[in-house]
PDB file of N, H, CA, C and O in Angstrom:
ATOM      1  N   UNK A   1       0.809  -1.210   0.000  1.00  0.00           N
ATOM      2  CA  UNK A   1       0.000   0.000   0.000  1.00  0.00           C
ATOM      3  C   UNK A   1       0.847   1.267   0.000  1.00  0.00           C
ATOM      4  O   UNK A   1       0.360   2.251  -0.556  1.00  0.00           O
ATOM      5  N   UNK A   2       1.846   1.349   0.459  1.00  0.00           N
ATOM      6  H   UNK A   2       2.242   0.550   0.911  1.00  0.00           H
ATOM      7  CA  UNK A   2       2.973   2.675   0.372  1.00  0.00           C
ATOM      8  C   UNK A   2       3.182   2.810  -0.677  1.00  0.00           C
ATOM      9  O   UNK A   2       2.870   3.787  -1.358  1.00  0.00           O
ATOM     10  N   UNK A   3       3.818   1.746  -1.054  1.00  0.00           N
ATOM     11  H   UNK A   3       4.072   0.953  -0.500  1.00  0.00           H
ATOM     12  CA  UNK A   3       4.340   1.970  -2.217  1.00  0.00           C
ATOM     13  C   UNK A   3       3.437   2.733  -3.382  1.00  0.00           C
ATOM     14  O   UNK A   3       3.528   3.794  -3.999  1.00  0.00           O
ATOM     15  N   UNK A   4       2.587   1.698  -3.347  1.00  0.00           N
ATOM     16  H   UNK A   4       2.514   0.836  -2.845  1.00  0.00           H
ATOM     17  CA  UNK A   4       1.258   2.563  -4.567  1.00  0.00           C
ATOM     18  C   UNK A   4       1.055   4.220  -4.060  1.00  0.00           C
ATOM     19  O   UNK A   4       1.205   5.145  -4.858  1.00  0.00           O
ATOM     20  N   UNK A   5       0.792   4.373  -3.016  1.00  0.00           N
ATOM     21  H   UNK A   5       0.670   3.621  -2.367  1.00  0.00           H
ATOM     22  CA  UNK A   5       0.644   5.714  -2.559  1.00  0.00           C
ATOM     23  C   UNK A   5       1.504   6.606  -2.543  1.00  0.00           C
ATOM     24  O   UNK A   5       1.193   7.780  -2.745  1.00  0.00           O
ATOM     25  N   UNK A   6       2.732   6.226  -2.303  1.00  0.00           N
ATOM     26  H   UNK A   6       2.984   5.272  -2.139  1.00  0.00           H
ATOM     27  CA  UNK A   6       3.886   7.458  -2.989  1.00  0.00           C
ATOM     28  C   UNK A   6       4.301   7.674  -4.581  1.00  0.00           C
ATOM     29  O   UNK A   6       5.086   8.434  -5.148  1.00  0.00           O
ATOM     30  N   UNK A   7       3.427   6.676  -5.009  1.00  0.00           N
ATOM     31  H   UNK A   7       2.789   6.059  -4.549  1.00  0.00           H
ATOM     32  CA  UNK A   7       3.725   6.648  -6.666  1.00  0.00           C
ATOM     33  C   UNK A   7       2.515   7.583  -7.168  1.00  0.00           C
ATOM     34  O   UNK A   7       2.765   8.412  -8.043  1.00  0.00           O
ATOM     35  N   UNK A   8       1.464   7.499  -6.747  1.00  0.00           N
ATOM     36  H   UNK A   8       1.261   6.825  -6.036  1.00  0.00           H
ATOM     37  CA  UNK A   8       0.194   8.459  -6.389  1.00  0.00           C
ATOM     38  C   UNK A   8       0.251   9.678  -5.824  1.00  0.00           C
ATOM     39  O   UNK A   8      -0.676  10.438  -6.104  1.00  0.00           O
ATOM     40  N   UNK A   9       1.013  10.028  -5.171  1.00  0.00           N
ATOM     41  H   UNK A   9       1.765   9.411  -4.943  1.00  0.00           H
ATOM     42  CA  UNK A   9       1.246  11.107  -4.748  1.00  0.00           C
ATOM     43  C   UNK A   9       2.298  11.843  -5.502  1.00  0.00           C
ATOM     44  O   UNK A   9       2.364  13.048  -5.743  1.00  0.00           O
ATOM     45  N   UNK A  10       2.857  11.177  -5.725  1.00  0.00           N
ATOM     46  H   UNK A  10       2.803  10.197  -5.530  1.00  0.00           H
ATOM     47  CA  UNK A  10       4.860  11.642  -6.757  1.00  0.00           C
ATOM     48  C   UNK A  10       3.960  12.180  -8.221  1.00  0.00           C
ATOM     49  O   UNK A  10       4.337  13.104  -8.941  1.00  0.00           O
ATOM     50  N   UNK A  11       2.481  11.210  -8.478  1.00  0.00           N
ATOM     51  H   UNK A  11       2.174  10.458  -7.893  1.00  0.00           H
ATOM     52  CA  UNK A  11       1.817  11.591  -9.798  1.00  0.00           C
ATOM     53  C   UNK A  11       1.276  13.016  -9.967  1.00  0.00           C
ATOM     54  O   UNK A  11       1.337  13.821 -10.896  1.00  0.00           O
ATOM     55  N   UNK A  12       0.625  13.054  -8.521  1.00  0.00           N
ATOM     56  H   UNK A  12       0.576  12.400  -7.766  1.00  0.00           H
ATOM     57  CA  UNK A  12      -0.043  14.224  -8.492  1.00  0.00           C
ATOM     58  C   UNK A  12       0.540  15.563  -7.898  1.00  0.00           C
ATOM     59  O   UNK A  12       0.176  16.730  -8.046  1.00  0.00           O
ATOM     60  N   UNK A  13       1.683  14.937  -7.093  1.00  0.00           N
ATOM     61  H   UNK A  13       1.979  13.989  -6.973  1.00  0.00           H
ATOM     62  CA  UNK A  13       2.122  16.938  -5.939  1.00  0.00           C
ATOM     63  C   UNK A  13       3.695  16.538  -6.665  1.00  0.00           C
ATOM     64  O   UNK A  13       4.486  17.345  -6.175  1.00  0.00           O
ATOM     65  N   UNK A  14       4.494  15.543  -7.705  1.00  0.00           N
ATOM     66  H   UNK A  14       3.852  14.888  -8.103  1.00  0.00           H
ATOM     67  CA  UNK A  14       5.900  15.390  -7.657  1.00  0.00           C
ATOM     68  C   UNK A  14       6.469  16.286  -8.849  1.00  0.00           C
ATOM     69  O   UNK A  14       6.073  16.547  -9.986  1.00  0.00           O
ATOM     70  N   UNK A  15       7.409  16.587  -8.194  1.00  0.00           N
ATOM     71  H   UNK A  15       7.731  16.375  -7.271  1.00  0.00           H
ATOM     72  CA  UNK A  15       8.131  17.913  -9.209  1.00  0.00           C
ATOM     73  C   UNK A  15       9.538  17.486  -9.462  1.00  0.00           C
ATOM     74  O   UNK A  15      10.213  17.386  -8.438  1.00  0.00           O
ATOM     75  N   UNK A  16      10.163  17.201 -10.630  1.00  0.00           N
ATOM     76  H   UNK A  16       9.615  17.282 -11.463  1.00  0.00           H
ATOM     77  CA  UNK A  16      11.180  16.623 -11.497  1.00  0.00           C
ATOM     78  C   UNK A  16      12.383  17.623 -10.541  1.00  0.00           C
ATOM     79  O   UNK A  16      12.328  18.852 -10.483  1.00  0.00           O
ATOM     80  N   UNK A  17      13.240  16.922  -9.971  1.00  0.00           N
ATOM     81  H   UNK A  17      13.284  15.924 -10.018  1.00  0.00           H
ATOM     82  CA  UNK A  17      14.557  17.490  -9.343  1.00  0.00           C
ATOM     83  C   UNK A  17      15.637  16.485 -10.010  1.00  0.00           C
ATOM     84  O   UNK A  17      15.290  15.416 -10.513  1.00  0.00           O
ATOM     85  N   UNK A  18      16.867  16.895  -9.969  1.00  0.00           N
ATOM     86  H   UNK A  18      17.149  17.763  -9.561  1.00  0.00           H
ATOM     87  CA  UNK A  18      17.572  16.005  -9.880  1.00  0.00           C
ATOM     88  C   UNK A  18      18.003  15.165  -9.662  1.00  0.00           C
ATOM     89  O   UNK A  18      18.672  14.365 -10.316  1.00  0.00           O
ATOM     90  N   UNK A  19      17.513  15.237  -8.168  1.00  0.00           N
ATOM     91  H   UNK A  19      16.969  15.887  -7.636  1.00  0.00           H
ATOM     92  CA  UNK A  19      17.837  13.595  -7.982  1.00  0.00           C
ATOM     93  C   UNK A  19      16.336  13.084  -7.648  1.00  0.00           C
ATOM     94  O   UNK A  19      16.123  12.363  -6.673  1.00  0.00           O
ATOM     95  N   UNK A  20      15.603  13.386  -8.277  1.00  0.00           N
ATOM     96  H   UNK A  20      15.776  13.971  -9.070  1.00  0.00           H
ATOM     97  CA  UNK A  20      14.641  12.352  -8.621  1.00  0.00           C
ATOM     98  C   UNK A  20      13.071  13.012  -8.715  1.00  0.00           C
ATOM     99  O   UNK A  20      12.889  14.082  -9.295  1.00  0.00           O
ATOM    100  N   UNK A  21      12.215  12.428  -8.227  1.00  0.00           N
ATOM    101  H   UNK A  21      12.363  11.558  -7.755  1.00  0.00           H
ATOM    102  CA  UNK A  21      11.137  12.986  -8.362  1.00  0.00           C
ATOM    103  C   UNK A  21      10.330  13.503  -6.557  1.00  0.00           C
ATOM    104  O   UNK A  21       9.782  12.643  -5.867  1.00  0.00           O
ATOM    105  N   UNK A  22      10.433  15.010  -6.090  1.00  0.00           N
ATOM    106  H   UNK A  22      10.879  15.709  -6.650  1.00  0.00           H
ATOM    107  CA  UNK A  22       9.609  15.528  -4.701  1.00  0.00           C
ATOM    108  C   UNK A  22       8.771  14.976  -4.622  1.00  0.00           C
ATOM    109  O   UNK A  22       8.639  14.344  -5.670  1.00  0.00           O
ATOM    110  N   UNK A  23       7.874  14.744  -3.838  1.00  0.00           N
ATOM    111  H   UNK A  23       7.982  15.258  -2.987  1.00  0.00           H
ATOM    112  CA  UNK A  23       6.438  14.978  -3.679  1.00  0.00           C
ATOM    113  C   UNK A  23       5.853  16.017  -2.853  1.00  0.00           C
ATOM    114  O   UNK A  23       5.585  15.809  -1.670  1.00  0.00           O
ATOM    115  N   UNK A  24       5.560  17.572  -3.656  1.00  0.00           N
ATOM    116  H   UNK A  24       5.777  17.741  -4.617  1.00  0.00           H
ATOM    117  CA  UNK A  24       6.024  18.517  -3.430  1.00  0.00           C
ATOM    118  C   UNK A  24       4.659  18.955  -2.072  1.00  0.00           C
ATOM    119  O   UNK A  24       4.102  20.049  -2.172  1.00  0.00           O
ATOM    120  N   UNK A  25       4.338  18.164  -1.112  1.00  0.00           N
ATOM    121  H   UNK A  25       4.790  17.276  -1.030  1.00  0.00           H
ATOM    122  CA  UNK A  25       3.887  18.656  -0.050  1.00  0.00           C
ATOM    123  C   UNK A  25       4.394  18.262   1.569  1.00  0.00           C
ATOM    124  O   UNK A  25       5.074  17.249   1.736  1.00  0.00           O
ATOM    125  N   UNK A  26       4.089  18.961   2.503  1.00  0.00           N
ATOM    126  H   UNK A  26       3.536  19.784   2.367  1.00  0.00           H
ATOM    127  CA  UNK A  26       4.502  18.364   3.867  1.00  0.00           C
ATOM    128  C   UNK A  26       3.499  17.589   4.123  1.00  0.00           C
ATOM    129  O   UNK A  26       2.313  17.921   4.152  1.00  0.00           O
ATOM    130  N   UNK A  27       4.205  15.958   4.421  1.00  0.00           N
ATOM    131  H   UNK A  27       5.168  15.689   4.398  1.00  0.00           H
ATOM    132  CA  UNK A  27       3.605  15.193   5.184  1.00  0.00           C
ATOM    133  C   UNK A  27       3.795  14.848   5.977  1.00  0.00           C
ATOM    134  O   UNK A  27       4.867  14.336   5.657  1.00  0.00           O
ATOM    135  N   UNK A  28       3.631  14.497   7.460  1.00  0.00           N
ATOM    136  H   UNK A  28       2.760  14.914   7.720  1.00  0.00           H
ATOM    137  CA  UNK A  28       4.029  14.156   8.295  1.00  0.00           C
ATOM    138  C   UNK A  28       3.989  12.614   8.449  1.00  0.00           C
ATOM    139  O   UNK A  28       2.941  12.086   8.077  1.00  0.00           O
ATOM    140  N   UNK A  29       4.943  11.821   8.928  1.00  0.00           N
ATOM    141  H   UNK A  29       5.794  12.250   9.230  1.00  0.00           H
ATOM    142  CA  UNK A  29       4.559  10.236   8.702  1.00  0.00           C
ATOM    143  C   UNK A  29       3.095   9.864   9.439  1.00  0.00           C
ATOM    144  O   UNK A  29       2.507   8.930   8.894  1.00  0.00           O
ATOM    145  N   UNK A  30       2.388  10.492  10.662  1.00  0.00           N
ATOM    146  H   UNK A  30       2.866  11.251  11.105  1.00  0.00           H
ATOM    147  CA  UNK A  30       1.415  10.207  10.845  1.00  0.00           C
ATOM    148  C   UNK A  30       0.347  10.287  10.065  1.00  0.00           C
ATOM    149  O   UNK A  30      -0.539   9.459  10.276  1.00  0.00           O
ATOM    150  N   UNK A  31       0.161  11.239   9.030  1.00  0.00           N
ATOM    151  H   UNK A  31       0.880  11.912   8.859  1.00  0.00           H
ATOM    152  CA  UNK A  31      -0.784  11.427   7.736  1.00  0.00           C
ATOM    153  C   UNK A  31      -0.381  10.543   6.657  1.00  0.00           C
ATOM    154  O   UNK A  31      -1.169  10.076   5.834  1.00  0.00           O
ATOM    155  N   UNK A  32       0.904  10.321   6.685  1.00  0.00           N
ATOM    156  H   UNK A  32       1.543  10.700   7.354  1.00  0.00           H
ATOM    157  CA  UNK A  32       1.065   9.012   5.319  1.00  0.00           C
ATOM    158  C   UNK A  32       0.700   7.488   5.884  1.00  0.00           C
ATOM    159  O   UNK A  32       0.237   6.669   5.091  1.00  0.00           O
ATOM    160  N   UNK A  33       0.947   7.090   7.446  1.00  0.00           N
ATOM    161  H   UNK A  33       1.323   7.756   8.091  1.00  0.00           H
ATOM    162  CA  UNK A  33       0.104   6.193   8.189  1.00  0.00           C
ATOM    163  C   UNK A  33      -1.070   6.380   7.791  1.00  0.00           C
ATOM    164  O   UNK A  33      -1.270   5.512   6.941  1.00  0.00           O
ATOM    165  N   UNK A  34      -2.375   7.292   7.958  1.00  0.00           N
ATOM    166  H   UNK A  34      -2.213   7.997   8.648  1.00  0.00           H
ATOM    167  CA  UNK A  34      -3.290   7.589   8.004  1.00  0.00           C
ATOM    168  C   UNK A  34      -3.964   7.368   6.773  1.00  0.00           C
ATOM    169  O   UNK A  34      -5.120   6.957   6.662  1.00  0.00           O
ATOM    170  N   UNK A  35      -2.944   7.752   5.575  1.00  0.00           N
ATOM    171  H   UNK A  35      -2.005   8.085   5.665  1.00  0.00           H
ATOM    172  CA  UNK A  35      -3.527   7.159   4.211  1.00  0.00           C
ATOM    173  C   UNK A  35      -3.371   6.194   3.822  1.00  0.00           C
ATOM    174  O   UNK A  35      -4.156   5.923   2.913  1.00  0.00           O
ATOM    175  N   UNK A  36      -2.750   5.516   4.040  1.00  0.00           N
ATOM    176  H   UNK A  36      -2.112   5.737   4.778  1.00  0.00           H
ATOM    177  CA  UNK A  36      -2.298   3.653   4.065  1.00  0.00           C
ATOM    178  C   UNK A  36      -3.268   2.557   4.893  1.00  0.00           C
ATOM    179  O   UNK A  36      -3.550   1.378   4.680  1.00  0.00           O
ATOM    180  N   UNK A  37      -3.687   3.632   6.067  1.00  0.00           N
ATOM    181  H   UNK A  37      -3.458   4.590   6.240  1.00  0.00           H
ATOM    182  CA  UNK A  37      -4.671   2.845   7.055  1.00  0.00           C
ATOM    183  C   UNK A  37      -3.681   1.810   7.861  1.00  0.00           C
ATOM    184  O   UNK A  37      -3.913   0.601   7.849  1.00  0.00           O
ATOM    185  N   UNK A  38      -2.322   2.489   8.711  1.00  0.00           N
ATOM    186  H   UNK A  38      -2.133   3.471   8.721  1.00  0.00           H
ATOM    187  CA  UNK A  38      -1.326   1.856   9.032  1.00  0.00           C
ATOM    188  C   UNK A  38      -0.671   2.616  10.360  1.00  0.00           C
ATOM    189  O   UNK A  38      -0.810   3.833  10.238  1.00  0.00           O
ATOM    190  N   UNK A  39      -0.077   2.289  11.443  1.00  0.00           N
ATOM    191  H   UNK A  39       0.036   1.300  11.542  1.00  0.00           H
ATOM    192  CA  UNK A  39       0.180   3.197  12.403  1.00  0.00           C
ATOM    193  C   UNK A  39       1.823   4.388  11.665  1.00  0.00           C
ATOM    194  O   UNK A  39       2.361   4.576  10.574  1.00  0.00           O
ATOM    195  N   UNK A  40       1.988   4.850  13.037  1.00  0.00           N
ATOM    196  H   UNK A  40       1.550   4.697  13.923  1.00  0.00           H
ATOM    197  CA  UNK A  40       2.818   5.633  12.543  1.00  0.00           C
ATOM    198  C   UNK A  40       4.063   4.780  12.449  1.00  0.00           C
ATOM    199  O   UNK A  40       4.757   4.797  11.432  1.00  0.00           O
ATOM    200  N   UNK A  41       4.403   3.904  13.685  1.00  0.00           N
ATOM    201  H   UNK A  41       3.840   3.891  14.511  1.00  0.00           H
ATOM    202  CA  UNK A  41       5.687   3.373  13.350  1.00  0.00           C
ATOM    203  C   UNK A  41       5.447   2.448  12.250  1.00  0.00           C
ATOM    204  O   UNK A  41       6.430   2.130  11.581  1.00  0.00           O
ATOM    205  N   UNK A  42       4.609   2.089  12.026  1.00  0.00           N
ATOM    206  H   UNK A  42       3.811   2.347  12.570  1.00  0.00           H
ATOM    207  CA  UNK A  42       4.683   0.921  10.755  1.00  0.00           C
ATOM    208  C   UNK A  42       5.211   1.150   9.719  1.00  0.00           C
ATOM    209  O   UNK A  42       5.976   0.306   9.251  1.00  0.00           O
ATOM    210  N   UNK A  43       4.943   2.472   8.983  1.00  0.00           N
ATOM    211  H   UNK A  43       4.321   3.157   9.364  1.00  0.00           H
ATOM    212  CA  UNK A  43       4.919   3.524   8.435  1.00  0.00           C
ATOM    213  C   UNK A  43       6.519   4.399   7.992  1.00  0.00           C
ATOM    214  O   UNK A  43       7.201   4.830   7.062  1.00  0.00           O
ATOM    215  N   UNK A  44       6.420   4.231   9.482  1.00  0.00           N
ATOM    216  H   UNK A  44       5.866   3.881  10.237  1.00  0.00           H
ATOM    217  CA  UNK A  44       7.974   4.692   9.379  1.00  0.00           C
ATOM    218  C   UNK A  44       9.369   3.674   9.137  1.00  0.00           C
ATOM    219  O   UNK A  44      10.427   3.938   8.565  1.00  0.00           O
ATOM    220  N   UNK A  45       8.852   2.246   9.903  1.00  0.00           N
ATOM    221  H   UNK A  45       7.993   2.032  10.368  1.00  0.00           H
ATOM    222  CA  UNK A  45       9.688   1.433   9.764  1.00  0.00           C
ATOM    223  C   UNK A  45       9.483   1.020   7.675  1.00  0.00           C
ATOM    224  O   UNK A  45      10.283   0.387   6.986  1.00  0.00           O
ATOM    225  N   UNK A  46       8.552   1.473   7.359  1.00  0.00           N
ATOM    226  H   UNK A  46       7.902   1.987   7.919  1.00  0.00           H
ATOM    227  CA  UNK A  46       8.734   1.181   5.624  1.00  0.00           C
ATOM    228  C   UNK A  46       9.392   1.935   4.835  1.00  0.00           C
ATOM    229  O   UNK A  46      10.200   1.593   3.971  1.00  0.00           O
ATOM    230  N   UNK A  47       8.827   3.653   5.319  1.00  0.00           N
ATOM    231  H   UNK A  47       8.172   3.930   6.021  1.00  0.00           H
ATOM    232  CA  UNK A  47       9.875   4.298   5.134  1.00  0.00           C
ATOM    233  C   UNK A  47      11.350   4.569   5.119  1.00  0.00           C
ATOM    234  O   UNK A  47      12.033   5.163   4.285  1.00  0.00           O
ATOM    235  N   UNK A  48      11.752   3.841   6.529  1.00  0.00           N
ATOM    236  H   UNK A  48      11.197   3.358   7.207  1.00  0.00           H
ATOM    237  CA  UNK A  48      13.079   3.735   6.266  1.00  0.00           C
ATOM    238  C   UNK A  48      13.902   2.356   5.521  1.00  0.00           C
ATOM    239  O   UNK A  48      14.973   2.334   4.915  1.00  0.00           O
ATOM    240  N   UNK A  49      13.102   1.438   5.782  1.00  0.00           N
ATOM    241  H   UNK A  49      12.232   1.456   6.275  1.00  0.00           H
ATOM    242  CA  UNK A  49      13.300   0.201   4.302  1.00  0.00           C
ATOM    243  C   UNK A  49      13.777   0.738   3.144  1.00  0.00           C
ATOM    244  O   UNK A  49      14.779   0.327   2.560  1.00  0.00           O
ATOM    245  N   UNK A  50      12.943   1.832   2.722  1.00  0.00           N
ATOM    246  H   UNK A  50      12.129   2.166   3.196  1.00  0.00           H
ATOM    247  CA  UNK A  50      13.006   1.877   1.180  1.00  0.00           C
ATOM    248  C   UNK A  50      13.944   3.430   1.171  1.00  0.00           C
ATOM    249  O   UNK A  50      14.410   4.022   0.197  1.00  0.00           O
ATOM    250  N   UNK A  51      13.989   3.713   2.306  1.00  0.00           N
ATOM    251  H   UNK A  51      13.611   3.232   3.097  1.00  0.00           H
ATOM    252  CA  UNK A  51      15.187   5.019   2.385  1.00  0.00           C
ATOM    253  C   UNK A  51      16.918   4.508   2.033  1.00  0.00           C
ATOM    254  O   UNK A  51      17.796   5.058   1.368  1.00  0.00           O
ATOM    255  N   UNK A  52      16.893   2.934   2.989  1.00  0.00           N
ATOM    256  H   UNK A  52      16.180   2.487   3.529  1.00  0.00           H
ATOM    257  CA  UNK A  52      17.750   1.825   3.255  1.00  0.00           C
ATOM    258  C   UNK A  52      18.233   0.929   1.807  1.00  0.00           C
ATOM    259  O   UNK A  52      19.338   0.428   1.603  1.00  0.00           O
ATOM    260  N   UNK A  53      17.152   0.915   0.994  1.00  0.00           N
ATOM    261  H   UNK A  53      16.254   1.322   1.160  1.00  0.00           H
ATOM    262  CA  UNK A  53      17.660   0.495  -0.398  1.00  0.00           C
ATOM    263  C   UNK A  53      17.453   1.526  -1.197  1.00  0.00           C
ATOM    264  O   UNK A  53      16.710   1.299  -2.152  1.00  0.00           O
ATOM    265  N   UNK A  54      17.926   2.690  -1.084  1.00  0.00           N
ATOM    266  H   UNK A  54      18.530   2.874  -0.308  1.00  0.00           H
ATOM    267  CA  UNK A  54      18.033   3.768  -1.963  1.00  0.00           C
ATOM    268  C   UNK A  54      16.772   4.154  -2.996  1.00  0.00           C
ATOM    269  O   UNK A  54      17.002   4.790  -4.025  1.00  0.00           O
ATOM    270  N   UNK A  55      15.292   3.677  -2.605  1.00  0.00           N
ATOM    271  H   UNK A  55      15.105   3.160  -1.769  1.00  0.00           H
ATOM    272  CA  UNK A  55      14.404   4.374  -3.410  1.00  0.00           C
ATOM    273  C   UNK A  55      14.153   5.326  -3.109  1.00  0.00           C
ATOM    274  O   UNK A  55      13.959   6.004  -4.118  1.00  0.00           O
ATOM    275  N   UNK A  56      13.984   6.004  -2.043  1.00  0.00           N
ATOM    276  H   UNK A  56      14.142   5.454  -1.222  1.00  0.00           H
ATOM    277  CA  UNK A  56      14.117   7.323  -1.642  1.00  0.00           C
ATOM    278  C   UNK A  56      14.614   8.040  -0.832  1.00  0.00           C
ATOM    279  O   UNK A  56      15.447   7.370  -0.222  1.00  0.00           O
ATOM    280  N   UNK A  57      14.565   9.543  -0.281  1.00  0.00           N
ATOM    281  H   UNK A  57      13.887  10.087  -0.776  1.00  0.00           H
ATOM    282  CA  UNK A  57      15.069  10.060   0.228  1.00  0.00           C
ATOM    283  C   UNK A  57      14.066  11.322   1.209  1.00  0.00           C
ATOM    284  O   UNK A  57      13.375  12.228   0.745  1.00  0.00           O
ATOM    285  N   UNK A  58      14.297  10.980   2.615  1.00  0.00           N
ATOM    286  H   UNK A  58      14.859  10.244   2.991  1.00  0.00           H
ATOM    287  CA  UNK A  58      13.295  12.075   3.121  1.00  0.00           C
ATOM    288  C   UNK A  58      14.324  13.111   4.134  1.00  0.00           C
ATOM    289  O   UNK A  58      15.180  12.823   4.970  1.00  0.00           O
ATOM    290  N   UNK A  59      13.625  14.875   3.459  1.00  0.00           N
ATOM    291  H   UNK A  59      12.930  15.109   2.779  1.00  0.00           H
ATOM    292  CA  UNK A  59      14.250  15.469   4.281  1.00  0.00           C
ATOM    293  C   UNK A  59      13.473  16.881   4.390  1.00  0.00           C
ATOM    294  O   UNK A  59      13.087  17.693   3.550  1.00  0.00           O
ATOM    295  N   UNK A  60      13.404  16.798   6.110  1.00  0.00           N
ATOM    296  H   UNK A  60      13.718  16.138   6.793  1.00  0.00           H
ATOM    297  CA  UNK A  60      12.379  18.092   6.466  1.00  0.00           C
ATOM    298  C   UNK A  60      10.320  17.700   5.935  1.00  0.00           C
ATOM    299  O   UNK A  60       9.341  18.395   5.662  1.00  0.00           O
ATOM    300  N   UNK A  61      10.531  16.666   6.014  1.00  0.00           N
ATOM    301  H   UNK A  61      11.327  16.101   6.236  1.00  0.00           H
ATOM    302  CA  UNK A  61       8.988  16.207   5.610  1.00  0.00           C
ATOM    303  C   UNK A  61       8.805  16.116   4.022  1.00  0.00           C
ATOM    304  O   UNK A  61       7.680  15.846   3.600  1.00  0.00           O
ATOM    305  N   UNK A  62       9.737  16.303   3.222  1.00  0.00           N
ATOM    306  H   UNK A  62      10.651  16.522   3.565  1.00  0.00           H
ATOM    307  CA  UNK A  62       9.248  16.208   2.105  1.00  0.00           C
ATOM    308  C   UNK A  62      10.229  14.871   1.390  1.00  0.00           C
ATOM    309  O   UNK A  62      11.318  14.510   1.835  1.00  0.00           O
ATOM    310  N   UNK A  63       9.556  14.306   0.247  1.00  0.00           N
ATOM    311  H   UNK A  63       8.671  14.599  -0.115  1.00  0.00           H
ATOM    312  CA  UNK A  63      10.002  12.892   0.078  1.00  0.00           C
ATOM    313  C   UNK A  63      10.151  12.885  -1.476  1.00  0.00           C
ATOM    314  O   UNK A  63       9.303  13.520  -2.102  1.00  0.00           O
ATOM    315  N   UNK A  64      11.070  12.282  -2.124  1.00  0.00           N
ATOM    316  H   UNK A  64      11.759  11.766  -1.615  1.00  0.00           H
ATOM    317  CA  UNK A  64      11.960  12.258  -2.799  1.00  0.00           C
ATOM    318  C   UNK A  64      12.155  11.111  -3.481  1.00  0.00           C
ATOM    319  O   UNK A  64      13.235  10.525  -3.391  1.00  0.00           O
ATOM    320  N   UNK A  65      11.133  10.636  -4.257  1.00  0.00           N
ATOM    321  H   UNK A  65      10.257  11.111  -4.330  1.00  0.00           H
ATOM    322  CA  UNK A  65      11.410   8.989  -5.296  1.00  0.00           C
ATOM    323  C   UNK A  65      12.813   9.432  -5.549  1.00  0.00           C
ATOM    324  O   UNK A  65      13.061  10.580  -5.918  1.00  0.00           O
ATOM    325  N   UNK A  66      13.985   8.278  -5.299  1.00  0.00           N
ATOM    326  H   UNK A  66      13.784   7.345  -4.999  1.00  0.00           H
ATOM    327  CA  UNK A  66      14.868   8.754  -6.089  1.00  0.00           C
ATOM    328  C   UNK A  66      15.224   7.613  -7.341  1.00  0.00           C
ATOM    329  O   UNK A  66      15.864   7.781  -8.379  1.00  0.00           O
ATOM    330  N   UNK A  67      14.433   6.201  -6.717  1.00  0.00           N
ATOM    331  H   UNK A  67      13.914   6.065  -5.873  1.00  0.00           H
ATOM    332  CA  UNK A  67      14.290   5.114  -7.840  1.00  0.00           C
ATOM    333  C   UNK A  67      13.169   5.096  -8.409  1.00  0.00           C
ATOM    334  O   UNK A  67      12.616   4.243  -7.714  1.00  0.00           O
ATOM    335  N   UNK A  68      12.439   5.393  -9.137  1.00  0.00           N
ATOM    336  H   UNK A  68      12.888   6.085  -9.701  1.00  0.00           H
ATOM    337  CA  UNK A  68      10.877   4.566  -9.792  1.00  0.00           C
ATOM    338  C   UNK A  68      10.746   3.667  -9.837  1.00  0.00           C
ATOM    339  O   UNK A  68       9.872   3.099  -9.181  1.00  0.00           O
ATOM    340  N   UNK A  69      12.004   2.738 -11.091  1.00  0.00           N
ATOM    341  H   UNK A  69      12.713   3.199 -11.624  1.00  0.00           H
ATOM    342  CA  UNK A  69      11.834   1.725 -11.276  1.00  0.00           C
ATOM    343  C   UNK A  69      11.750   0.835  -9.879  1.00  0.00           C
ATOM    344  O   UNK A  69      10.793   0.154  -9.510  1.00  0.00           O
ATOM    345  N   UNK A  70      12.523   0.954  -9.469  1.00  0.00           N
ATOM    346  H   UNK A  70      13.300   1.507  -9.769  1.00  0.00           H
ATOM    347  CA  UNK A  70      12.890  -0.402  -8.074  1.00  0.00           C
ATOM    348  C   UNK A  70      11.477  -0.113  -6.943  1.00  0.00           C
ATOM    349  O   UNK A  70      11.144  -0.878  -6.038  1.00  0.00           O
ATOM    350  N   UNK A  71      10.991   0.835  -7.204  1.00  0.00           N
ATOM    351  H   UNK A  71      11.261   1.457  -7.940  1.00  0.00           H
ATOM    352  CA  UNK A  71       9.781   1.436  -6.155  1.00  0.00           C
ATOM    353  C   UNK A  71       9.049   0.459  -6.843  1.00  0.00           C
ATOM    354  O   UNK A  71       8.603  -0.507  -6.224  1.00  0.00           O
ATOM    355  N   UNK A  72       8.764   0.674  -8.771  1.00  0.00           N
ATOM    356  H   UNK A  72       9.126   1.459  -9.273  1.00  0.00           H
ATOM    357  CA  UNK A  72       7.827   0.495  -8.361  1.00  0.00           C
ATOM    358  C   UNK A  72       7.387  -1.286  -8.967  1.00  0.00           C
ATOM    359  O   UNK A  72       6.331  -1.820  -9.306  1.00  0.00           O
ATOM    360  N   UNK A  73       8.642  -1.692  -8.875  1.00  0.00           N
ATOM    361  H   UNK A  73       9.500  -1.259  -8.600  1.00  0.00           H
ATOM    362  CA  UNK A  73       9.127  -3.088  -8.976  1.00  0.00           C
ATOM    363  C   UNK A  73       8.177  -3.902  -7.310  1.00  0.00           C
ATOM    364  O   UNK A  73       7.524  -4.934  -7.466  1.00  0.00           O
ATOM    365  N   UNK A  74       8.249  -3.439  -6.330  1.00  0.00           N
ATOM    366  H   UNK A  74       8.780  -2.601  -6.203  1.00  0.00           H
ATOM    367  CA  UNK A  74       7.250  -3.607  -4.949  1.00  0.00           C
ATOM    368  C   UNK A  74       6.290  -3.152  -5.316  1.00  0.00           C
ATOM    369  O   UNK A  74       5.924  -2.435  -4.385  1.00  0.00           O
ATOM    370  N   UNK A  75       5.456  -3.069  -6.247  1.00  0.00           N
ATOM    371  H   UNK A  75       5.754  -3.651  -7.003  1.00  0.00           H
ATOM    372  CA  UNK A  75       3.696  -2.827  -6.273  1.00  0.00           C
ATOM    373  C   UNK A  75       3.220  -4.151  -6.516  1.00  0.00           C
ATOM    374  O   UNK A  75       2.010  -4.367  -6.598  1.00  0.00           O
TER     375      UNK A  75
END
């Protein structure tokens, strides 16, 4: 379910950077829990999974596909 949802979100708020694609709003991990229907640490422990194999990158609340493909290779 993350996964689909940051690919959904990267579709609709993500803005082409260099190193990869924003998702150009503040979320807080309790609201990306909240859209997954998942707690916060759950949430976070996925987040940092996929921080951990280099699909993305989070900094100051905002999040950063920096792989597509390999993201979205987990749907």
């Amino acid at each position: 379910r993350m996964t689909g949802t940051l690919l959904d979100l990267a579709r609709q708020y993500g803005v082409t950077t260099p190193g990869g694609t924003r998702i150009d709003i503040n979320l807080t991990n309790q609201e990306l829990a909240n859209l997954i229907g998942t707690t916060r640490e759950t949430a976070n422990r996925i987040l940092n999974d996929f921080r951990k194999s280099g699909v993305l990158e989070i900094e100051r609340q905002k999040i950063t596909i920096t792989n597509e493909v390999r993201l979205r290779s987990w749907l």
